[in-house]
N, C-alpha and C positions, 0 to 999 in steps of 0.2 A: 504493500500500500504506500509504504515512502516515497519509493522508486517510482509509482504514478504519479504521486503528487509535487514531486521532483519535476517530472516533465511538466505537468501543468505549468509551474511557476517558471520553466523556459521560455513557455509557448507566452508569455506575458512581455518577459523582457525581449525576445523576440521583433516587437512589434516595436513601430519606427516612431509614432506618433502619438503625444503624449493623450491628449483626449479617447484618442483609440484606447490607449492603454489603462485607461481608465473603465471603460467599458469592460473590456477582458478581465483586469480585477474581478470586476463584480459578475463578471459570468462565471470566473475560476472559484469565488464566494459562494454563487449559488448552488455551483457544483458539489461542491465539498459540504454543504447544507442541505442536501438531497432537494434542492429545488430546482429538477431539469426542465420544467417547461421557462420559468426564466431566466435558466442561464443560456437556451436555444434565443430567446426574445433578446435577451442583453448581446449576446454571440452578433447577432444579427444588425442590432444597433451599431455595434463596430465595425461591420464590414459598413454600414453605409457613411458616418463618420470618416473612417479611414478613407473612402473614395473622393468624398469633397476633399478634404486633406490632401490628396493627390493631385485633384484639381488647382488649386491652390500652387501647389509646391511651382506646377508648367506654366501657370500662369506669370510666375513671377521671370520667368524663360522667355514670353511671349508667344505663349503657344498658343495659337487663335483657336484650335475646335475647344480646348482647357477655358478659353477665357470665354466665348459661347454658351459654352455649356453652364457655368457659374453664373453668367447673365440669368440665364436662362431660371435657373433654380433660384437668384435673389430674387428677380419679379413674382416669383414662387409664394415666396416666403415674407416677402412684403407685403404682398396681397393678400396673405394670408389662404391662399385659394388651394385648401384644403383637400380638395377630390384630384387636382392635378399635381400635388406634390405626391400623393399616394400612387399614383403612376408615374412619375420621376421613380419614387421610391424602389416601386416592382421595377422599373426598367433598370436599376444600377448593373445588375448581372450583364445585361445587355450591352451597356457602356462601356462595361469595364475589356468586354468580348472584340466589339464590333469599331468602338469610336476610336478605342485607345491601347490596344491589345495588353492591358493587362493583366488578364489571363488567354489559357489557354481554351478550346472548346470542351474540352474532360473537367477539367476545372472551373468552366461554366456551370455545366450540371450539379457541380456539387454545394457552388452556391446561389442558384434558382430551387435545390433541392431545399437549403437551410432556410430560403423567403417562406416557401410554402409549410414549412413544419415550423416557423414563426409564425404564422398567420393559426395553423391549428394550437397552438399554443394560448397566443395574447386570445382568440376568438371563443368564442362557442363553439363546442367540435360538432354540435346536432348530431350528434351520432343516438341518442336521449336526453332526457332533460337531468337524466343523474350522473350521466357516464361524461367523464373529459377526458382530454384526450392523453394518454399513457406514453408521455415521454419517458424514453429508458435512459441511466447512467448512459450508458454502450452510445445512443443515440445523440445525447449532449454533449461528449466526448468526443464525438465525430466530425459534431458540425465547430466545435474549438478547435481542436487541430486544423479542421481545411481552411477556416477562415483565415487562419494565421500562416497555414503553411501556403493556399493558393494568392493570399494577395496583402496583408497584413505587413508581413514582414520585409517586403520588396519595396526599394525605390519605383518611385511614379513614370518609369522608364520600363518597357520590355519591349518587345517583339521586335520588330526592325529598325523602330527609332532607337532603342537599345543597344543594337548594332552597331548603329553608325555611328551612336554617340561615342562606341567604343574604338571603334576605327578611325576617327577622330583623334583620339586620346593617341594610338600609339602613332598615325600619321604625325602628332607633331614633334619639331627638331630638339621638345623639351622634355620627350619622353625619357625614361632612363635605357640605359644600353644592359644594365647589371638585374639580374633576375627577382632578385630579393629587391631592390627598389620598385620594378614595378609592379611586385605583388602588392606594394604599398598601395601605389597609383591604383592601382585595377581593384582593389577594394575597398575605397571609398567611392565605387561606382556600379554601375550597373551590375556586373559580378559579383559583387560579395555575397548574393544570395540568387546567384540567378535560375533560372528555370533550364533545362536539359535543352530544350530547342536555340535558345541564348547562346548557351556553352555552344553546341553542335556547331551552327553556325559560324561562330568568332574560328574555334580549331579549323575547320573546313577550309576557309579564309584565307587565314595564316599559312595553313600548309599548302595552297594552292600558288601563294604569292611566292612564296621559299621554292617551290618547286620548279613553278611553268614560268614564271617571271624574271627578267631581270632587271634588279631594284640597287639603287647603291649599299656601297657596302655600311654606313650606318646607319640604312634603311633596314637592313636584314638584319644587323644587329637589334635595332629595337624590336623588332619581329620577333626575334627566338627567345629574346627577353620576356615581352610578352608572352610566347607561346608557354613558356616554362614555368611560368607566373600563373598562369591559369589553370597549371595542371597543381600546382600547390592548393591553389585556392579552391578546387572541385576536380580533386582525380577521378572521382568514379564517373561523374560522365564525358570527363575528356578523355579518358581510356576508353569509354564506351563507342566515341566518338570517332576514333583514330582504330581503333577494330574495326569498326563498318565499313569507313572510307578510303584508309590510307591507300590499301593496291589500287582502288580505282582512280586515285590520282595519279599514281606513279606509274600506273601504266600509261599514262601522258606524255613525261619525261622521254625525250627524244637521247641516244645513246650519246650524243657529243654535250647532253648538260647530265647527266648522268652523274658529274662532280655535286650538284647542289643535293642528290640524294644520299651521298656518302656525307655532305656536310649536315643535312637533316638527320641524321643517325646521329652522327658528335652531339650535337645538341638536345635530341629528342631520345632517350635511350628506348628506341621501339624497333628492333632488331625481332624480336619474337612474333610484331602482327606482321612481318612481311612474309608474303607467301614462300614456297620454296624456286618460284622461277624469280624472283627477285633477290632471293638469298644468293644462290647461283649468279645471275648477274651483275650486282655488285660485286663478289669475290672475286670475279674475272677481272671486271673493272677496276680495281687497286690491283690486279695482279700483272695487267698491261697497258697502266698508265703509265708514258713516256715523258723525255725533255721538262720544259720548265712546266708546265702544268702538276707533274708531279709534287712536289713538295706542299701548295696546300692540299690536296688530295691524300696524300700520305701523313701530313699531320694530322691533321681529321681519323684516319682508317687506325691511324695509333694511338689512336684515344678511343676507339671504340672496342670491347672487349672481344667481339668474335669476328671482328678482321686482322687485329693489333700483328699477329704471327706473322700474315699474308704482308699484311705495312713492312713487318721488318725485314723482312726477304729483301723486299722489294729497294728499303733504303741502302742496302748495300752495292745494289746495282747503278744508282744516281750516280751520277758526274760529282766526283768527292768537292770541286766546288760549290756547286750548289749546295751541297749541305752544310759546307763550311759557313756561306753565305747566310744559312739560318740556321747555325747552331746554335743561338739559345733556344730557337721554339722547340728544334730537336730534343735537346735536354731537357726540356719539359718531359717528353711521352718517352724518352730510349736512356737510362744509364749511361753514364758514358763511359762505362767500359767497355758497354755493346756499341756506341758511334767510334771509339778510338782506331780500332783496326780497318775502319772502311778508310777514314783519310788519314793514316800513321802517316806513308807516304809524303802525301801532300802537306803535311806540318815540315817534316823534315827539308821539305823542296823548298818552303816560306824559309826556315832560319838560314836556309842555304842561300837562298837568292838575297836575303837580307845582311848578311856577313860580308857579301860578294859589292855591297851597294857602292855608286858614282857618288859622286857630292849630288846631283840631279836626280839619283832615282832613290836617296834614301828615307823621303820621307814616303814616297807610294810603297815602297817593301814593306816600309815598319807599319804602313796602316793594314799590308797583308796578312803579318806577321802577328799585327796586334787581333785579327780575326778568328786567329788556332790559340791565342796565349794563355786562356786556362786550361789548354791540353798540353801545355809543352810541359817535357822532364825537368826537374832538374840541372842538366847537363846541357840542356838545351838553351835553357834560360842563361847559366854558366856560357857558354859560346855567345851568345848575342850580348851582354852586357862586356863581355872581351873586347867583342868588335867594337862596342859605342868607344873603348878607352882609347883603341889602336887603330883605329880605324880613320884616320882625319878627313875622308870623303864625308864619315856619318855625322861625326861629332862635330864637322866646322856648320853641315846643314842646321842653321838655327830653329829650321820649323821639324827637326825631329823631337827636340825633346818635351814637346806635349805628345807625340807618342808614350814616350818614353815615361812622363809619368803616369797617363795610363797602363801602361805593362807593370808597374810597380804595382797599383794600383790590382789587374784583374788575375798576380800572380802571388798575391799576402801569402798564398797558403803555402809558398817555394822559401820563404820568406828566412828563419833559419837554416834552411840548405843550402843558398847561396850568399848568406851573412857576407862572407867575406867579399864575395863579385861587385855586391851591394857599398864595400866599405871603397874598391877602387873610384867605382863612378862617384861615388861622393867626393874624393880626394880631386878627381879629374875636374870636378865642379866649379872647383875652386881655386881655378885657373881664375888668371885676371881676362884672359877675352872673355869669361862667360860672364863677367860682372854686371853687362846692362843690357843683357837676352832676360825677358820679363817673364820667357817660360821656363828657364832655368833654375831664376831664383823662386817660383812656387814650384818648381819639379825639389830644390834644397830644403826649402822649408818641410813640403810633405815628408818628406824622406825622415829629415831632423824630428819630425811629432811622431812618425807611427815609428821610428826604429834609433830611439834617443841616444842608445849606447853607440852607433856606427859615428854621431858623428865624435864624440870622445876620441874613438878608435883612431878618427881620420885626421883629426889633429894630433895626437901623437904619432902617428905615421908623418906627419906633414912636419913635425920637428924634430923627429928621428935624419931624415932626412937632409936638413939644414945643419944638423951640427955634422 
């Protein structure tokens, strides 16, 4: 019996509109008073209550059939003219169906069902002059929940104006791109309690624009933002929603966009409704994507759990440039003990071509060079800091050593193993040509904060030397 009246007192806070919820009080009152013929009569007062209220809310929007219809009902009610608000009255079911969809047609009936068992209620049932009419708990229990479940508890917005007011919302450039923020946005709106045809629709939308469309790229990000924001806010009917439809969208999907359904999988983990000729398809498709198209396509397939295998195969066949090119997204989705041996190589080629540098080419090596630099060894690191000392092509280039303090910079973690390499360059620093290179003296300074003792070191090296 708690656990009932638990819910009752949901189905109260529930509802959006305080007058309404006033009503429902006192229909969850009578309820629990064993007076169901007037908690059906009270039930019933709130759904109509609650629908002016709705009117109300679009009117202040400018919604003409909203502000009509409220004309309509003051001259009503000013006039007092009694026999035609009682038909306003019966019609609300109607209004709420036909003018303003807010409900559904199943949901009409069940409150045309609650008008009519209001009427036997507040009336004479004539059924005899002793008999009334036998409303059951079960029966006034019914008509509370539907009232609050079919229209009570929803913003004065559904059906298609609903839509677009939501298509609206992530159409603009203030939407968020981040999914958790617009779960925000999307449920202080139509969403937060929306009905399954609402839901269905918005998913449908979404995945047809991701799919068949092409839209910029933080167009599509607010898009999956969205999409992923919706499935927080109502999984079960956007799961329901994305099982019915999704193959028959993507059987749309022509094989040369066939990438925006691998990036639909990244974002939407719905791998399980695809059928098995689009399981198949896909898999082929990460497993004979070429050239530069490859890398978003394989960053996507590596983040997805039952292509991730197919992806890595595949990254080890890429042109070790390109990878290097996006090595950090890479190390997002691959360890990089699994990236190191596709371009060992090509690291080795960068410190090499870089050692080797002109006065002319050493700033474009070390920017090469700075592209592998949390992969390099030790020893590697040890060879390239050699060169800056010995090297008067690299070191007289002034515009190397903003490289140069980035390699400090993205190789901290080499940082005691080549303490000493670290102690030459600082002594070389400290040459008087580098006294008014203004990247040198912040390449000194950083060095002097993150590794204090070197420069100790390089002053007693620097007057060991002088005596």
């Amino acid at each position: 019996m708690l656990e009932r009246l638990a819910d009752l007192d949901e189905l109260v806070l529930r509802c959006r509109d305080k007058p309404t919820k006033e009503y429902i009080q006192e229909a969850v009152a009578c309820y629990r008073a064993g007076a169901f013929r007037a908690c059906i009569v009270s039930t019933w007062n709130a759904v109509v209550f609650d629908f002016i209220h709705k009117l109300r809310e679009l009117k202040q929007t400018g919604h003409k059939d909203a502000i009509k219809k409220l004309d309509e009902f003051e001259a009503l009610r000013v006039n007092s003219d009694v026999s035609r608000i009682l038909i306003f009255e019966k019609s609300v079911p109607d209004f709420a169906l036909k003018d303003f969809e807010f409900i559904s047609p199943l949901e009409h009936s069940d409150l045309k069902r609650l008008y009519d068992d209001r009427n036997l209620c507040a009336h004479p049932s004539m059924r005899s002059l002793e008999e009334t009419f036998p409303a059951s708990a079960e029966l006034a229990r019914y008509h509370l929940r539907n009232a609050v479940v079919h229209l009570l508890q929803h913003p004065p917005v559904q059906g298609r104006a609903a839509l677009d007011t939501v298509w609206e919302q992530v159409k603009s450039e203030l939407f968020p791109t981040n999914a958790d923020q617009a779960e925000t946005v999307l449920r202080n709106g139509p969403l937060a309690r929306a009905r399954k045809p609402l839901v269905r629709g918005f998913i449908v939308g979404l995945t047809k624009s991701l799919l068949l469309e092409d839209r910029p790229k933080i167009e599509r990000a607010r898009q999956f933002a969205a999409l992923q924001a919706v499935f927080n806010i109502n999984f079960g009917d956007a799961e329901e929603a994305i099982k019915s439809e999704l193959s028959k969208l993507i059987d749309g999907v022509s094989d040369e966009k066939w990438l925006k359904v691998v990036s639909y999988l990244r974002h939407i983990k719905c791998w399980v409704y695809f059928n098995e000729v689009h399981q198949t398809k896909t898999s082929i498709f990460v497993k004979t994507v070429s050239d530069i198209a490859a890398v978003p396509v394989l960053l996507d397939a590596l983040n997805i759990k039952e292509l991730h295998a197919i992806a890595l195969e595949q990254v080890k066949k890429i042109d070790p440039e390109l990878l290097v090119q996006n090595l950090q997204n890479f190390q997002t989705a691959i360890p990089t003990e699994e990236i190191l041996p596709v371009i060992k190589d090509y690291i080795q080629s960068a410190v090499d071509l870089f050692i080797a540098s002109s006065y002319s080419g050493a700033s474009t090596n070390g920017k090469k060079l700075l592209q592998v630099s949390p992969l390099l060894t030790a020893t590697q690191l040890e060879t390239v800091l050699r060169a800056f000392c010995k090297n008067d092509q690299i070191n007289s280039n002034f515009s190397f050593p903003d490289n140069l303090r980035e390699l400090f910079q993205k190789t901290s973690h080499l940082h005691e193993s080549v303490k000493s390499s670290w102690v030459e360059v600082r002594i070389m620093l400290n040459k008087s040509e580098f006294d008014e290179a203004t990247a040198i003296i912040a390449l000194k300074e950083l060095i002097d904060i993150q590794l204090p003792d070197l420069l100790e070191n390089s002053n007693k090296k620097v007057q060991e030397g002088k005596a």
